[in-house]
N, C-alpha and C positions, 0 to 999 in steps of 0.2 A: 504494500500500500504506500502510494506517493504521500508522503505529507510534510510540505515545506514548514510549515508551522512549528513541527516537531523541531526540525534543523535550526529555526530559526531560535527557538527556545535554550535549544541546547548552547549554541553560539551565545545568547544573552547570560545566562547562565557561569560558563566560562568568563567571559566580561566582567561579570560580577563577583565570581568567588576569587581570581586571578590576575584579571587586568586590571583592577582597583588599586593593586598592592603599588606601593612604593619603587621597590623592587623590578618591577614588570614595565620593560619599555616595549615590549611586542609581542606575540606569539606567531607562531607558523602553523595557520590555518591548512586545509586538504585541500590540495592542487586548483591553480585556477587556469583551468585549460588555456595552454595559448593557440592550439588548434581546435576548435569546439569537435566533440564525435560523435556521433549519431545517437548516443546513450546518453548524451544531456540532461536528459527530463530523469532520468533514473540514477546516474553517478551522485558521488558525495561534493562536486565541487558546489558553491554557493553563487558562483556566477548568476545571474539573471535571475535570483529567487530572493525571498524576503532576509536571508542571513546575509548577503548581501550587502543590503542598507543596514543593518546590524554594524556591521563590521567598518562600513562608508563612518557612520555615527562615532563610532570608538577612537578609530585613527584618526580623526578629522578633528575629535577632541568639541563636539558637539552635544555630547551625551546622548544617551538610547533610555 
């Protein structure tokens, strides 16, 4: 079952327990294709889904 929501949760999640810290100037997220492949809608990357702008929010230093 698709469910960006979930991904995107877990991504906020992370954020919050880890990228809050003092300590933590970044993490290495799961692959953001730089060739898209035909299993987009189904792989772990976050490109063009709601974790996404999660992640857009964090590093931007805009809060989520």
């Amino acid at each position: 079952v698709i469910d960006y929501n979930v991904q995107e949760f877990y991504y906020r999640v992370m954020i919050d327990a880890i990228g809050r810290q003092s300590w933590c100037a970044g993490m290495f997220w799961w692959h953001w294709e730089s060739i898209p492949s035909a299993n987009v809608v189904t792989n772990y990357t976050p490109e063009d889904k709601p974790a996404a702008q999660t992640l857009h929010a964090w590093y931007s230093d805009i809060g989520i």
